[in-house]
TIRO-2110 file (N, C-alpha, C; in Angstrom, 1 decimal):
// TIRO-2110
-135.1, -39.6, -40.5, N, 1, A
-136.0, -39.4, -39.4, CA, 1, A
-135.4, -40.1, -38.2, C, 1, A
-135.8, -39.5, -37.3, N, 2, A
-135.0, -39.9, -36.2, CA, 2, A
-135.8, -40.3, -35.3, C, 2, A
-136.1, -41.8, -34.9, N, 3, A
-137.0, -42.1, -33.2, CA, 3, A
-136.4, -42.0, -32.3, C, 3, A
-137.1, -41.9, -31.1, N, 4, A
-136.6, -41.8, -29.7, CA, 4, A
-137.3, -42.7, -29.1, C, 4, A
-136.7, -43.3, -27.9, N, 5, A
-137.2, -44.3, -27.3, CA, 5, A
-137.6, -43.6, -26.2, C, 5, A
-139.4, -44.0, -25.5, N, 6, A
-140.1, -42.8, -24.2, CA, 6, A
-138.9, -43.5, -23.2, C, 6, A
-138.8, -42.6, -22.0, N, 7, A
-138.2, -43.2, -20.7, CA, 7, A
-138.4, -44.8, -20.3, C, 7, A
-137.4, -45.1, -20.0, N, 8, A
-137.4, -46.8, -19.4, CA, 8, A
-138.6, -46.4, -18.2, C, 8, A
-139.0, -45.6, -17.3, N, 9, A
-140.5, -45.8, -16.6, CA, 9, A
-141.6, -45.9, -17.0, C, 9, A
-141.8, -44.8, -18.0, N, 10, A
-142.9, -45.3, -18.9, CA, 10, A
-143.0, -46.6, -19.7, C, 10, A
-141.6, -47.4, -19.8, N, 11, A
-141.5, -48.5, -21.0, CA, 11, A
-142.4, -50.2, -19.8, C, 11, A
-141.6, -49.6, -18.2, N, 12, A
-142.0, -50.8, -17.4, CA, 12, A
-143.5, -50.3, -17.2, C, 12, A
-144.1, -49.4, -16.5, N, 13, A
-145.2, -49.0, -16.7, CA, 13, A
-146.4, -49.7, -18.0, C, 13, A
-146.0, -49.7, -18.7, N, 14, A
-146.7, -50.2, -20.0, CA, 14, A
-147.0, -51.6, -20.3, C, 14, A
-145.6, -52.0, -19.8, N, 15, A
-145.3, -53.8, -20.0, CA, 15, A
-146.1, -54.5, -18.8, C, 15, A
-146.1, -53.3, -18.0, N, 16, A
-147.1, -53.7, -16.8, CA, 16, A
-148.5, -54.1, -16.8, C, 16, A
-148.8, -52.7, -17.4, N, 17, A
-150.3, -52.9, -17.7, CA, 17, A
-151.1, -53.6, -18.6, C, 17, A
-149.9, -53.8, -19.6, N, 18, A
-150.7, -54.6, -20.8, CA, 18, A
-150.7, -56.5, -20.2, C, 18, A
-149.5, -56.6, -18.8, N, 19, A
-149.7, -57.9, -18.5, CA, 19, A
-150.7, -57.9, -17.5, C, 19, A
-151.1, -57.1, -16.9, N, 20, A
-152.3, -57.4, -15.8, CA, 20, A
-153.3, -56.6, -16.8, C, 20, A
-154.1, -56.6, -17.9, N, 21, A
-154.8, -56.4, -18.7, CA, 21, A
-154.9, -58.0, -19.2, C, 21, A
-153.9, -58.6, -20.0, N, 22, A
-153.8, -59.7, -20.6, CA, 22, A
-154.1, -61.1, -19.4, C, 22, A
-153.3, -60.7, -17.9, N, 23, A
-154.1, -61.7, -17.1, CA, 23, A
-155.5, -61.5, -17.0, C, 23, A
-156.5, -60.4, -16.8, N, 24, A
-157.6, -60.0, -16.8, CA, 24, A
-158.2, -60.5, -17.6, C, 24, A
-157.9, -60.8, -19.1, N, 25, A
-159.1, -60.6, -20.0, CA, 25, A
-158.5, -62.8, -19.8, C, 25, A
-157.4, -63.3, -19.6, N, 26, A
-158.1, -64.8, -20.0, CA, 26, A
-158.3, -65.3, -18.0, C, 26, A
-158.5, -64.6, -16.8, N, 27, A
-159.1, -65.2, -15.8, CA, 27, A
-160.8, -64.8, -16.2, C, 27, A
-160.9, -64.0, -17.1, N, 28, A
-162.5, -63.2, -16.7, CA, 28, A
-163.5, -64.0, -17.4, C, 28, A
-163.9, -65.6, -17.3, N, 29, A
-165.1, -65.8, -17.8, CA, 29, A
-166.4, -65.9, -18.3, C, 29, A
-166.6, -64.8, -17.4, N, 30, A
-167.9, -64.2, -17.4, CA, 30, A
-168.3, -64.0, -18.6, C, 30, A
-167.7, -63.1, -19.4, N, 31, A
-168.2, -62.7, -20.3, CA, 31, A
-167.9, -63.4, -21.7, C, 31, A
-166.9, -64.5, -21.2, N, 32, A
-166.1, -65.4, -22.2, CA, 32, A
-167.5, -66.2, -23.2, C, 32, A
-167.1, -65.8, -24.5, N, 33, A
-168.1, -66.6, -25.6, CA, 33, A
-167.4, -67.4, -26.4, C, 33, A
-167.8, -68.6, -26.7, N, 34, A
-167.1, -69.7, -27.8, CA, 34, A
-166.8, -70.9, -27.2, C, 34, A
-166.3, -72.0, -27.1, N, 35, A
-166.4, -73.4, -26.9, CA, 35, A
-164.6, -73.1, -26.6, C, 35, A
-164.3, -73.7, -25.1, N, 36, A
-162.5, -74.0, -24.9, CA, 36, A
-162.6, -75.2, -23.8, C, 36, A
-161.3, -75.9, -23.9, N, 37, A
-160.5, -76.6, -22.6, CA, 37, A
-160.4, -75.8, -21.8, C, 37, A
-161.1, -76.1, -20.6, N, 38, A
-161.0, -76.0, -19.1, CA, 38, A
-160.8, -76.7, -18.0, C, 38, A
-160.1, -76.6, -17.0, N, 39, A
-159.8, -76.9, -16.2, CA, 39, A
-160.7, -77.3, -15.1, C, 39, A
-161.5, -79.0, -14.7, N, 40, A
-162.9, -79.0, -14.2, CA, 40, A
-162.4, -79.9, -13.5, C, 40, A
-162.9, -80.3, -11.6, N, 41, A
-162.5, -81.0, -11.2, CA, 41, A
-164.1, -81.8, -10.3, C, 41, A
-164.0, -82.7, -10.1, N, 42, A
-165.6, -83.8, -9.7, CA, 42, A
-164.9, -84.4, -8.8, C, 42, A
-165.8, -85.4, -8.3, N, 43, A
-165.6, -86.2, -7.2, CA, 43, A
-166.3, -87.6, -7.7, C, 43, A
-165.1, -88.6, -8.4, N, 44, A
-165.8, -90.0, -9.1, CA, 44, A
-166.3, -90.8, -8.1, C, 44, A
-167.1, -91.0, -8.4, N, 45, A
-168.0, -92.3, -7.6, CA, 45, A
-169.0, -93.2, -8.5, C, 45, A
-168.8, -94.5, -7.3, N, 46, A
-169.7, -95.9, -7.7, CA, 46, A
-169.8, -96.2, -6.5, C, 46, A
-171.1, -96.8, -6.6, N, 47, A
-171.1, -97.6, -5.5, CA, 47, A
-170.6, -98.8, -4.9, C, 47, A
-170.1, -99.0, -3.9, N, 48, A
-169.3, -100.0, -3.2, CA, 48, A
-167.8, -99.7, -3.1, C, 48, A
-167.7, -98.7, -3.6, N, 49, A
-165.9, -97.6, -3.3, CA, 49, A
-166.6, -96.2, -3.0, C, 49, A
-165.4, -95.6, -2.4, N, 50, A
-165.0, -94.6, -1.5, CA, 50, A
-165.1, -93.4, -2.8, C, 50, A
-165.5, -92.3, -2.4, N, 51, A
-164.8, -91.1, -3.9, CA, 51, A
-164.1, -90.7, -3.7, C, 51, A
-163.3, -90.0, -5.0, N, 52, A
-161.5, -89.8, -5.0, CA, 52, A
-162.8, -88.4, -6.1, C, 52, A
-161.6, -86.8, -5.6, N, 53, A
-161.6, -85.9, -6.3, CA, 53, A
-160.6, -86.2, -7.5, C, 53, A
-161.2, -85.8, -8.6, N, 54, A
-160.1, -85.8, -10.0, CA, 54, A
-160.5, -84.6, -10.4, C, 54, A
-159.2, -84.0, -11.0, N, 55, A
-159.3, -82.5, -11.6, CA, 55, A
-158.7, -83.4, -13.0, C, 55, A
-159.2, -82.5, -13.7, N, 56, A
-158.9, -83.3, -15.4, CA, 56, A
-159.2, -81.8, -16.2, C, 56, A
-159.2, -82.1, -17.8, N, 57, A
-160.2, -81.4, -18.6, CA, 57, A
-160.8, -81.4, -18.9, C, 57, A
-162.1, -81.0, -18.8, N, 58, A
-163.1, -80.3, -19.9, CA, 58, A
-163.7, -79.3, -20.7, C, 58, A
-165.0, -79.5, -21.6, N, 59, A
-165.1, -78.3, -22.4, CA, 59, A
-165.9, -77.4, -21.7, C, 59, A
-166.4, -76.5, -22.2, N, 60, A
-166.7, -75.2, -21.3, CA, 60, A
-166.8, -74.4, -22.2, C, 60, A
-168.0, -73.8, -22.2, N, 61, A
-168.5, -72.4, -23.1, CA, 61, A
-169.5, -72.3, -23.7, C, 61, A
-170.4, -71.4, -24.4, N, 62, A
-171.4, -70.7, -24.8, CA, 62, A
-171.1, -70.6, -26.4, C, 62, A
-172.4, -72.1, -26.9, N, 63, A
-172.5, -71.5, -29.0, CA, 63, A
-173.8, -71.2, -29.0, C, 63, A
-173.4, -70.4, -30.5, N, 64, A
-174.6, -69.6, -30.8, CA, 64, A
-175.6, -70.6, -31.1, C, 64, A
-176.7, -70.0, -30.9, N, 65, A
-178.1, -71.2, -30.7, CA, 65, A
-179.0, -69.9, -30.9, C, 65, A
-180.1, -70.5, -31.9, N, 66, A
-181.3, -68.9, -32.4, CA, 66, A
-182.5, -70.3, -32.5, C, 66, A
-184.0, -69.8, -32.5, N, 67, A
-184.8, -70.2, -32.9, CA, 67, A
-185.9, -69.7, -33.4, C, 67, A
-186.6, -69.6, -34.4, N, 68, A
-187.3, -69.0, -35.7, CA, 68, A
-188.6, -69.1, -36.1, C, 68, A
-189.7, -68.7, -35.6, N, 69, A
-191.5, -69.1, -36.2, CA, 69, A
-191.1, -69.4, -37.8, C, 69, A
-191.4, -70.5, -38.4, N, 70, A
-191.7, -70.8, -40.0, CA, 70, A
-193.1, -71.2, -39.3, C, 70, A
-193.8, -70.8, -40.8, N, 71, A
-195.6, -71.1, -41.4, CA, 71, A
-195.8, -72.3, -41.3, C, 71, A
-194.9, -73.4, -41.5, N, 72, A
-195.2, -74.7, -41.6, CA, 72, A
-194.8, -75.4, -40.0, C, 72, A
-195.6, -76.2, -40.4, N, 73, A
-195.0, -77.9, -39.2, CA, 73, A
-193.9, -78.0, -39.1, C, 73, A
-192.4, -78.0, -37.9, N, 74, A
-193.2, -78.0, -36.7, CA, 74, A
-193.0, -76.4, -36.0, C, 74, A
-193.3, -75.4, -37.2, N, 75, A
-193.7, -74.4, -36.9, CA, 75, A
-192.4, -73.5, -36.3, C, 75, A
-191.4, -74.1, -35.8, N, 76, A
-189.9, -73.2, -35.1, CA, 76, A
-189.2, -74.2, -35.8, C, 76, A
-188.4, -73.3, -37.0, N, 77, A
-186.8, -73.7, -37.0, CA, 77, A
-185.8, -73.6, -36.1, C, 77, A
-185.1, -74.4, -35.1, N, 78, A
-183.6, -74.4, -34.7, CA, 78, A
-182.4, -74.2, -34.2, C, 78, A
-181.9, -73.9, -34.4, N, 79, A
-180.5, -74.2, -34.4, CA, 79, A
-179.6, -74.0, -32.8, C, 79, A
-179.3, -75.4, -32.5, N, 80, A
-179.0, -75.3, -31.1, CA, 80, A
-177.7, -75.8, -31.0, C, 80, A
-176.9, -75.5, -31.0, N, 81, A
-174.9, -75.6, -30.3, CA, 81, A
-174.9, -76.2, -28.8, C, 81, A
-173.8, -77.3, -28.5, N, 82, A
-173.5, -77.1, -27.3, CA, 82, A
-171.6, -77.4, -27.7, C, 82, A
-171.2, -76.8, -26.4, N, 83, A
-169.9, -76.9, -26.6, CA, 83, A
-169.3, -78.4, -26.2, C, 83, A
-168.9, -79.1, -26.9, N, 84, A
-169.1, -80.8, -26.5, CA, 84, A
-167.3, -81.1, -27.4, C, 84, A
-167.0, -82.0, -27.0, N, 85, A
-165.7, -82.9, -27.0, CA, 85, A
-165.2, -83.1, -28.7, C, 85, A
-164.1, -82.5, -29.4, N, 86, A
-164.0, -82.8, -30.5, CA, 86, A
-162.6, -84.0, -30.7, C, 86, A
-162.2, -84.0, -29.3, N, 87, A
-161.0, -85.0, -29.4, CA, 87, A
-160.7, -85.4, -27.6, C, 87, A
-160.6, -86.2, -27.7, N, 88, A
-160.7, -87.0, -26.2, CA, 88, A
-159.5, -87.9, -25.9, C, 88, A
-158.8, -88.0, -24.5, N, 89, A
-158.2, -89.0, -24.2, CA, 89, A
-158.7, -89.9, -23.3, C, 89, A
-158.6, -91.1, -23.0, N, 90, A
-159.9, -91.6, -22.5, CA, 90, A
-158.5, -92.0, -21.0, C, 90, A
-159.6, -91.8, -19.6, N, 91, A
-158.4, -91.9, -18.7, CA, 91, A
-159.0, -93.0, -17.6, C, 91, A
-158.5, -93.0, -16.8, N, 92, A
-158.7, -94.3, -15.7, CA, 92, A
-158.1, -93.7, -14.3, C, 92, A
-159.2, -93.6, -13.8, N, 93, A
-158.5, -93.5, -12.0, CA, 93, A
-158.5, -95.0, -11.1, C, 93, A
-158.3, -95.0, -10.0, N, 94, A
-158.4, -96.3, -9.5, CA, 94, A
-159.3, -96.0, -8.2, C, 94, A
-160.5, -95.9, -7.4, N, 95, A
-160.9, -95.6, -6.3, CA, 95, A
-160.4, -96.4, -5.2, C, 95, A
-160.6, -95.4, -4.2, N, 96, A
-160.5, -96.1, -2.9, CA, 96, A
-161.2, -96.9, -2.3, C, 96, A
-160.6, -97.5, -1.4, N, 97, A
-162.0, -98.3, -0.3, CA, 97, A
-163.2, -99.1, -1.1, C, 97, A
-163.0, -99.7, -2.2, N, 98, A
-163.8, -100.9, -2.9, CA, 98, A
-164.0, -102.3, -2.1, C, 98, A
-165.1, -102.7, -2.2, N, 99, A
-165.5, -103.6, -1.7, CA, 99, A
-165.0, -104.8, -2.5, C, 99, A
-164.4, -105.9, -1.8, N, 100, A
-163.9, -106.8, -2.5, CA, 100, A
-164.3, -107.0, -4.0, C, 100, A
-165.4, -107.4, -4.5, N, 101, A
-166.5, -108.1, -5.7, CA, 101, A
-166.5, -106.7, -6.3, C, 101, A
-165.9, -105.4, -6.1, N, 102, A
-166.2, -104.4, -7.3, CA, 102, A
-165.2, -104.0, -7.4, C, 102, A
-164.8, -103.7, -8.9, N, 103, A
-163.9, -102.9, -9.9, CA, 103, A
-163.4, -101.1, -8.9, C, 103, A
-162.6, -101.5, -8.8, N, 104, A
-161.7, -100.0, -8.4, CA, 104, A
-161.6, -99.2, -9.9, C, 104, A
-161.4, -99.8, -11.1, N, 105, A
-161.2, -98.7, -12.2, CA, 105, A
-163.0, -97.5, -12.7, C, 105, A
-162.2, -96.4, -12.6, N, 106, A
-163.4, -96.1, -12.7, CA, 106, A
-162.6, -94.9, -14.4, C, 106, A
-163.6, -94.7, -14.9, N, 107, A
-163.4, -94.0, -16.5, CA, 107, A
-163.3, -93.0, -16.7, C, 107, A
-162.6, -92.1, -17.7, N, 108, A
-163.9, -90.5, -17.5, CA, 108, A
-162.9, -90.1, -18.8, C, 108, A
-163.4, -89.3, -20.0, N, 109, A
-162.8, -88.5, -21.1, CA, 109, A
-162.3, -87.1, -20.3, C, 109, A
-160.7, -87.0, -20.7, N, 110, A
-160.1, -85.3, -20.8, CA, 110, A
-160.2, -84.8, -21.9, C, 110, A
-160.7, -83.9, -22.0, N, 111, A
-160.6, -83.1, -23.5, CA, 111, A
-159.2, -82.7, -23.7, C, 111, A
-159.6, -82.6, -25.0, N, 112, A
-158.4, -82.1, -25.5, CA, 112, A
-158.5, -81.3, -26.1, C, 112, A
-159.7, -80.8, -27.2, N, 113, A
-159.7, -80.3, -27.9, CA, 113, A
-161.7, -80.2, -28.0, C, 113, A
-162.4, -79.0, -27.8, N, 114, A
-163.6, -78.5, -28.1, CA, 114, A
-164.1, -78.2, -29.1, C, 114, A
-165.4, -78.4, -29.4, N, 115, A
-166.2, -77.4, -30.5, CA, 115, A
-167.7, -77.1, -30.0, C, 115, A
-168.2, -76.4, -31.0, N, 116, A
-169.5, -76.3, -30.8, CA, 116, A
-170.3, -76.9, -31.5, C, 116, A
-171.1, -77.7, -31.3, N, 117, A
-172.0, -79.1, -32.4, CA, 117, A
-173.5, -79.5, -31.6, C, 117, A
-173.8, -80.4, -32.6, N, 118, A
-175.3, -80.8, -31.9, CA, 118, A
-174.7, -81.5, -31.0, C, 118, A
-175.6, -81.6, -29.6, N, 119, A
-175.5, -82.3, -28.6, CA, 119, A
-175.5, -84.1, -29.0, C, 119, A
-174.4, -84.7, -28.2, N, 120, A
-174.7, -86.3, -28.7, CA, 120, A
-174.9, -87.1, -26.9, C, 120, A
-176.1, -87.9, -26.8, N, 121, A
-175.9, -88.5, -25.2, CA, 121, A
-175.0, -89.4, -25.7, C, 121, A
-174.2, -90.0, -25.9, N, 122, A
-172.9, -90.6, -26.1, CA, 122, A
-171.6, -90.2, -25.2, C, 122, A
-171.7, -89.2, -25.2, N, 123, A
-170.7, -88.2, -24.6, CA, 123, A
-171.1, -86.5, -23.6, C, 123, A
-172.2, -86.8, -24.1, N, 124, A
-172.2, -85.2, -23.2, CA, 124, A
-173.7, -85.2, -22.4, C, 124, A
-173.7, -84.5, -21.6, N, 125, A
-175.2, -84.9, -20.6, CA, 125, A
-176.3, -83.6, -21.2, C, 125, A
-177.1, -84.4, -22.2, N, 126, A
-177.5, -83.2, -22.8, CA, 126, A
-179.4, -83.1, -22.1, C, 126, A
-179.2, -81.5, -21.8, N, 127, A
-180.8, -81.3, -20.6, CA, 127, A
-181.8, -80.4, -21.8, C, 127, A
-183.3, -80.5, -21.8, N, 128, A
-183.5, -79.6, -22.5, CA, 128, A
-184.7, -79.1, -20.9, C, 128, A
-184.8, -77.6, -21.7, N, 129, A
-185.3, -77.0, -19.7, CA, 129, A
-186.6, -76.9, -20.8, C, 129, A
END
């Protein structure tokens, strides 16, 4: 049996499209489901210093979460996900413009690595609406 290779324009054509397909599907978050490292940037502040922008990592994304009528007390079973920190580096910026008597180090966790778990206020700013 014998293959044939299509034309080298069809071959760049192809290599094309599957790369701006492949940039498409990981810039398009929109529709993105599951718990990852992303790229999140703030503005640290305390009072009695200046704020400094820090871009670092965090987590980012959407777990599954369902909740259920049961007959008994307290009547709705559960189950709520957030996408929260499964491994951390812990980092240190230094701010600006501190007032003598206060600490220029200020703190903040980069992820490293996500999951989807019960919310813990230890680590994550957990809101119920």
């Amino acid at each position: 049996m014998h293959f044939q290779l299509p034309p080298l324009p069809f071959l760049i054509l192809l290599v094309a499209k599957v790369a701006v397909i492949c940039s498409a599907v990981s810039t398009t978050l929109h529709g993105f489901r599951g718990c990852a490292v992303r790229e999140f940037s703030f503005v640290a502040q305390k009072p009695g210093c200046k704020g400094l922008r820090i871009t670092t990592e965090a987590c980012w994304g959407r777990c599954h979460t369902w909740e259920k009528p049961v007959p008994e007390p307290p009547y709705i079973q559960r189950h709520h996900r957030v996408c929260t920190y499964s491994r951390i580096r812990h980092m240190t910026a230094r701010l600006p413009g501190c007032q003598p008597n206060i600490s220029s180090l200020y703190h903040y966790p980069m992820a490293l690595h996500c999951h989807c778990a019960i919310c813990s206020t230890q680590d994550t700013e957990c809101e119920t609406f």
